[in-house]
C-alpha positions as CSV (number, residue, x, y, z in Angstrom):
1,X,-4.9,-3.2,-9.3
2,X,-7.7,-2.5,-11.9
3,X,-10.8,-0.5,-10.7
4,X,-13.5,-2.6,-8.5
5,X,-16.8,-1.3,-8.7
6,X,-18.2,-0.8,-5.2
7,X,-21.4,-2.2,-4.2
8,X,-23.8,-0.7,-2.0
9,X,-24.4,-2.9,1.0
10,X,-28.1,-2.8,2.3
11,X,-29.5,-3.2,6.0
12,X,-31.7,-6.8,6.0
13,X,-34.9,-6.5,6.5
14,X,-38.2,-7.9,6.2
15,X,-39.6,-5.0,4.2
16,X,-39.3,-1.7,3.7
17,X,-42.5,-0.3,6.1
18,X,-40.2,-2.0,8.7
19,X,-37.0,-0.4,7.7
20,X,-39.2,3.0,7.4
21,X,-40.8,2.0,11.3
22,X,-37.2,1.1,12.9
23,X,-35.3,4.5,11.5
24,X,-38.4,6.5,12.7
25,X,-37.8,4.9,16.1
26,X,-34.0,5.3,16.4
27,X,-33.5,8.3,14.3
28,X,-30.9,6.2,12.6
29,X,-29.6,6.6,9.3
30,X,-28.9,3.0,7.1
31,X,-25.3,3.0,6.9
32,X,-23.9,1.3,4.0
33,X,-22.3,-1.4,6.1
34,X,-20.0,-1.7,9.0
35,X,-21.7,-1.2,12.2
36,X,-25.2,-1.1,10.8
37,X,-25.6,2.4,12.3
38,X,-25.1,4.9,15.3
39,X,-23.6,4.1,17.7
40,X,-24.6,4.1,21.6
41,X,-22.6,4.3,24.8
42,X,-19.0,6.1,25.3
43,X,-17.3,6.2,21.9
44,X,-16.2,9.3,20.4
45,X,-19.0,8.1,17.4
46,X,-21.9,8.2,19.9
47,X,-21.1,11.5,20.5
48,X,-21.6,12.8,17.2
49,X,-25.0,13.2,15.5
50,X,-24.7,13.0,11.8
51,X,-27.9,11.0,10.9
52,X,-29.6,12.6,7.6
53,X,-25.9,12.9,6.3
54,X,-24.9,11.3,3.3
55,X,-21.3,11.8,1.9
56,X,-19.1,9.9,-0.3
57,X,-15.9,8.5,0.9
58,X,-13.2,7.5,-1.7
59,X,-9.8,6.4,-1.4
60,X,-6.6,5.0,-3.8
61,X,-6.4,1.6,-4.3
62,X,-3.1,0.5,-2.5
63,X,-2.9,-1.2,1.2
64,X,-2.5,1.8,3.5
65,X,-5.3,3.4,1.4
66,X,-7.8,0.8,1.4
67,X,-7.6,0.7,4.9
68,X,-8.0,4.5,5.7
69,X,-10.9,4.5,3.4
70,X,-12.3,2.1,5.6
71,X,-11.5,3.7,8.3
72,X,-13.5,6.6,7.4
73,X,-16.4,5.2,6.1
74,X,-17.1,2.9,9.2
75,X,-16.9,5.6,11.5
76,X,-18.8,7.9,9.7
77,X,-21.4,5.4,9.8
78,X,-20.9,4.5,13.4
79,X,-21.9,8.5,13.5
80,X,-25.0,7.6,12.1
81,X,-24.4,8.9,8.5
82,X,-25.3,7.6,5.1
83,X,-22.1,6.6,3.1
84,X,-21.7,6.0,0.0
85,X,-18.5,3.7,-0.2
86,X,-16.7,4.6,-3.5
87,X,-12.9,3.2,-2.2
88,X,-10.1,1.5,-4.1
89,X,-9.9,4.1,-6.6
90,X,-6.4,3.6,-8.9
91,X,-3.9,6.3,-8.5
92,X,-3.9,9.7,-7.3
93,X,-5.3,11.2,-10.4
94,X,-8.4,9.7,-10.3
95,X,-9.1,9.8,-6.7
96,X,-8.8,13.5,-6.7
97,X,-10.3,14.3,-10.0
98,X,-13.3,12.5,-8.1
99,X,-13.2,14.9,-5.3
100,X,-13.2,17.7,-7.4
101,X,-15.8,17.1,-9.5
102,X,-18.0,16.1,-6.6
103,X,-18.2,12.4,-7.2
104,X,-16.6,11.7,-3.8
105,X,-17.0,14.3,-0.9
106,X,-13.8,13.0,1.1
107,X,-11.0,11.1,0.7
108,X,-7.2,10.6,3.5
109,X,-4.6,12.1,1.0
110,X,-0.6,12.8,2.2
111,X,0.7,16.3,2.5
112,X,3.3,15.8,0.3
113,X,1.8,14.0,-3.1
114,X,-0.5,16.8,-3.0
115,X,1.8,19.7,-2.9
116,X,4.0,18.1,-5.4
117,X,1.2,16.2,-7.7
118,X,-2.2,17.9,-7.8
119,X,-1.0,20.9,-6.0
120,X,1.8,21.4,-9.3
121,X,4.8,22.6,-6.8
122,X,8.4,21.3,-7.3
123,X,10.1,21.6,-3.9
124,X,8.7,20.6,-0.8
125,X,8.1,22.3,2.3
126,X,10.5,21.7,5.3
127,X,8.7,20.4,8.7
128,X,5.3,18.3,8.7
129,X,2.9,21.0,10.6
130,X,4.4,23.7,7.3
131,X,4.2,21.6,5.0
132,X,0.2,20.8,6.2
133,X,-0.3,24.1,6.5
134,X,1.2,24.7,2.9
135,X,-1.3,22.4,1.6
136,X,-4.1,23.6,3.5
137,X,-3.8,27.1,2.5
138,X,-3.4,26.3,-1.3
139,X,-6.3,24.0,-1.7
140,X,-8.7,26.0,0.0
141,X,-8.7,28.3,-3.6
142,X,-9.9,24.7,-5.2
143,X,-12.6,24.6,-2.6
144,X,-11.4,21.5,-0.6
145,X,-10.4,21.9,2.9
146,X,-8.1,19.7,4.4
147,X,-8.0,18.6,8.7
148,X,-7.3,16.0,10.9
149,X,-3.7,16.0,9.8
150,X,-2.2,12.3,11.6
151,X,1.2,11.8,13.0
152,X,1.6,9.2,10.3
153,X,4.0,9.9,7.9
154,X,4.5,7.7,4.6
155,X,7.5,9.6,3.4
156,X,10.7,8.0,1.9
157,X,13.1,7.1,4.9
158,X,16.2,5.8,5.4
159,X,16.2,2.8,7.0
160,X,19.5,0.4,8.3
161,X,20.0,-3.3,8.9
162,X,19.1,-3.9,12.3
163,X,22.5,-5.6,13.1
164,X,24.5,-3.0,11.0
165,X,22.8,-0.2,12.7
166,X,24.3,-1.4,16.2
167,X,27.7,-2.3,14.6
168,X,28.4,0.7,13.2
169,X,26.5,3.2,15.5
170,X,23.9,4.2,13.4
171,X,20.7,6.0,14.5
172,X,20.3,9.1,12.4
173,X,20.8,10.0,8.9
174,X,23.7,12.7,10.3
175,X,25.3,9.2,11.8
176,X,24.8,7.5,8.4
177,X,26.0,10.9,6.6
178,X,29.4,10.7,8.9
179,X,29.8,7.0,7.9
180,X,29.3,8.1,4.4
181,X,32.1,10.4,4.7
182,X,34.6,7.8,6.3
183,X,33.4,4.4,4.9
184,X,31.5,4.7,1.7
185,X,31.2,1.0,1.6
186,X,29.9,0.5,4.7
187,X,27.3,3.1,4.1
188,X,26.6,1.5,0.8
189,X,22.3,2.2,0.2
190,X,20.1,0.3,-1.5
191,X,17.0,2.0,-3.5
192,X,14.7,1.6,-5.9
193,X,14.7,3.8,-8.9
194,X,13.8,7.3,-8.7
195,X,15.1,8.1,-5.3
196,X,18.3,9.0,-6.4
197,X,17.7,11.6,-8.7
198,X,14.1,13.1,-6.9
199,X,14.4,16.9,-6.1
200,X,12.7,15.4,-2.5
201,X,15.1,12.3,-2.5
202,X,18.7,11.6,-2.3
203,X,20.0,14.9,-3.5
204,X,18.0,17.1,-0.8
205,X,19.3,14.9,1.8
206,X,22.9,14.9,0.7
207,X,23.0,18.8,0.3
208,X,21.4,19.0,3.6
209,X,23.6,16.8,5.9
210,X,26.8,17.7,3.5
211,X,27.8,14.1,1.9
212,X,28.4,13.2,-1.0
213,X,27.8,9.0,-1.4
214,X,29.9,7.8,-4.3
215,X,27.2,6.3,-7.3
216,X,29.3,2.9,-6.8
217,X,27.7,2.6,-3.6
218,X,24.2,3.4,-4.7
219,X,22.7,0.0,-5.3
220,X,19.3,1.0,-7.7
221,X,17.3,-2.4,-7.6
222,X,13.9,-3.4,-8.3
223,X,11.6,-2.5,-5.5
224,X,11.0,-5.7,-4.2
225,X,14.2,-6.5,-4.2
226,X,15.2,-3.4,-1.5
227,X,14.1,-5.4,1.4
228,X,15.4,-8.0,0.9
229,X,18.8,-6.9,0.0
230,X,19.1,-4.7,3.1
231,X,17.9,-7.7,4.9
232,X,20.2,-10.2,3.9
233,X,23.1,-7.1,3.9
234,X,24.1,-7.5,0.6
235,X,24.9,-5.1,-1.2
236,X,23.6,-2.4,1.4
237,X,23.5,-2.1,5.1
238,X,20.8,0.9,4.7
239,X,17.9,1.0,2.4
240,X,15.3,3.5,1.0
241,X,12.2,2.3,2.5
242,X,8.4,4.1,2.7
243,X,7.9,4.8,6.4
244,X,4.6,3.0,6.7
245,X,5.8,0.0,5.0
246,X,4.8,-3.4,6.4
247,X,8.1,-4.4,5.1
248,X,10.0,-2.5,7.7
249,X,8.6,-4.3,10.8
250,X,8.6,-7.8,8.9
251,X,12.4,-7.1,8.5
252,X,12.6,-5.2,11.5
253,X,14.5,-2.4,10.5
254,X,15.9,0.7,12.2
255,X,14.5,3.7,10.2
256,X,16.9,6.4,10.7
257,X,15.8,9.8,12.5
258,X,15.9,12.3,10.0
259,X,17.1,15.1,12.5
260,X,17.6,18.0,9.8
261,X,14.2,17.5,8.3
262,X,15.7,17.0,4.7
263,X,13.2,14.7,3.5
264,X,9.8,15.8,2.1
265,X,6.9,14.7,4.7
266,X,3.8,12.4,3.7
267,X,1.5,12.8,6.2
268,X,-2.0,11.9,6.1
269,X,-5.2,14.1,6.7
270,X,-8.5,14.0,5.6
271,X,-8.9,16.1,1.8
272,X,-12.4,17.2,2.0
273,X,-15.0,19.5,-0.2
274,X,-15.2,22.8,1.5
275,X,-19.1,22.8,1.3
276,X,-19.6,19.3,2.9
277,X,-17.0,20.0,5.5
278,X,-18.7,23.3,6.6
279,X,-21.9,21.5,7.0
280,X,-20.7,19.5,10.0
281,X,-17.6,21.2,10.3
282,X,-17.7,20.5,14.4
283,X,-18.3,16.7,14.0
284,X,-16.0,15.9,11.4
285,X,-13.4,17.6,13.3
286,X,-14.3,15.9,16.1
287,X,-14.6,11.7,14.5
288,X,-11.5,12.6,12.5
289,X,-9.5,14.9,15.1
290,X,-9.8,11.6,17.3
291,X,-9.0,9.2,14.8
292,X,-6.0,11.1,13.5
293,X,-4.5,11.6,17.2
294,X,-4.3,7.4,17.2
295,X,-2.8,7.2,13.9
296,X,1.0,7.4,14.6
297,X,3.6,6.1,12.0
298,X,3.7,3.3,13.8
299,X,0.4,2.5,14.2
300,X,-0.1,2.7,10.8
301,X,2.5,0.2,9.9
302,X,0.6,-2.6,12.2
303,X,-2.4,-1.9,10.4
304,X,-0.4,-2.4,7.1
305,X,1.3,-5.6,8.6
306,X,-2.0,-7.1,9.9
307,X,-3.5,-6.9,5.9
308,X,0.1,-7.2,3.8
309,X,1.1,-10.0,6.5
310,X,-1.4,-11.8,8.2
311,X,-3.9,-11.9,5.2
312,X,-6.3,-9.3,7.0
313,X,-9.3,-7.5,5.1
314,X,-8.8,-4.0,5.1
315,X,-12.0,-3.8,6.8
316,X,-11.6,-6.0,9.4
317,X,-7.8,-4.3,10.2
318,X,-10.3,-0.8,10.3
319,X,-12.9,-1.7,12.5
320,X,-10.1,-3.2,14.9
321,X,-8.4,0.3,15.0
322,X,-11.7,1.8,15.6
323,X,-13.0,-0.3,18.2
324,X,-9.2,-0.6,20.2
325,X,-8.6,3.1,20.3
326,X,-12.6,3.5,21.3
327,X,-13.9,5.7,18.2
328,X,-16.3,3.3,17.5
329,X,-18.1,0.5,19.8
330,X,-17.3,-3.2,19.1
């Protein structure tokens, strides 16, 4: 998706002496869009005072990423900041060379890309709240601090047919790595490239659980054609799937419990420049601590499904979340 220039929405008004009069009444900041400012009554945004704040808010330009940046920057405007919307960034080099250099102040990355991207490490951490705290300690040298770490976890996953998973008794990848072991065929996996040669893909996981699946049952397809091969169950009862996918609830598969914590964990948390985080330290870790408690794995494949599926805007599929789990009012 090529770079889209953000524009900076403005409050209507009939001139700016009454823009000037109305702030001086509320105490409002203008937020750049969304709900058009603080918030009153019993969200967790009317709690927090952050008017006189202005901060940056960036994201990558993918689905899940859009929608987190969204996330962020209406809530922080429900808290009565100033943001400067600077989302739909392309790739994860640009979006953190932006927080680095100061051109965005925040951004929701995953655990994992950083430690093995910007972070330069080759072997991931074992166990989401380590590999967070990994992160955490090793960025705060660059000056960005990260928080707010959610449940949801956009790591590579092993996934199974959902009639083959009840067929052949298949919950967990050490059910899948037994079936491996005794019927190759049936445990046949379907994947896109790089998964089977990743030091955080197929390898790790077959060293951990002890299996070793034959390459002639290692279907390597184009992406989009993973889905629906595992779908259809040809060539593959299981697939290599993102765990966040949309694709996984539209095909309703059974993602596999990965019960010896062999595959590297992507969870999301808010990346954010140490000096603006320690200016409002308490209220961002109040707005985000509450939004990251609500966003599960699975949450956070609905929200994927409701844009990638049901044709959604990324910010209508935000302000839902945030007015359905109460951190913002509707």
């Amino acid at each position: 998706m090529p770079f889209c220039a953000t524009t900076t929405r403005k409050l209507r008004v009939l001139s700016a002496l009454a823009v000037a009069g109305l702030l001086a009444l509320s105490g409002c900041s203008s937020g750049a869009g969304g709900s058009g400012g603080a918030d009153t009554g019993d969200s967790v945004a009317a709690s927090i005072h952050l008017a006189g704040t202005q901060i940056a808010v960036g994201s990558k330009e993918f689905t899940e990423q859009q929608i987190l940046g969204q996330v962020a920057v209406q809530a922080l405007e429900a808290a009565g900041a100033t943001v400067d919307d600077r989302t739909n960034l392309v790739g994860t080099p640009v979006v953190r060379g932006a927080l680095q250099s100061g051109e965005i102040d925040m951004y929701w990355e995953y655990t994992g890309t950083a430690w093995l991207g910007p972070l330069g490490n080759t072997d991931p951490i074992p166990g989401e709240q380590a590999q967070f705290d990994a992160v955490k300690q090793a960025d705060a040298a660059n000056g960005i601090t990260w928080f707010a770490m959610a449940g949801a976890n956009n790591a590579y996953a092993i996934a199974a047919n959902p009639d083959a998973a009840k067929e052949l008794g298949v919950s967990t990848i050490s059910d899948w790595a037994r079936l491996a072991q005794q019927n190759p065929r049936a445990a046949a996996l379907c994947t896109s490239a790089e998964f089977p040669t990743r030091n955080d893909g197929l390898p790790a996981v077959e060293k951990t659980y002890g299996f070793d699946l034959p390459a002639a049952n290692v279907a390597v397809l184009d992406f989009g054609l993973v889905y629906t091969s595992v779908a259809a169950r040809e060539p593959c009862n299981f697939a290599v799937v993102f765990g966040t996918d949309a694709q996984v609830l539209q095909n309703k598969l059974v993602v596999l419990q990965d019960d010896k914590q062999a595959l590297a964990t992507y969870n999301v948390a808010v990346s954010m420049r140490t000096d603006v985080y320690q200016a409002n330290a308490a209220a961002y870790d109040t707005l985000f601590g509450a939004i990251a408690k609500q966003l599960t794995t699975e949450r956070a494949t609905q929200l994927n499904a409701k844009v990638d599926i049901d044709g959604e805007t990324p910010e209508d599929a935000a302000r839902e979340f945030l007015v359905e789990t109460k951190i913002i009012n509707g």
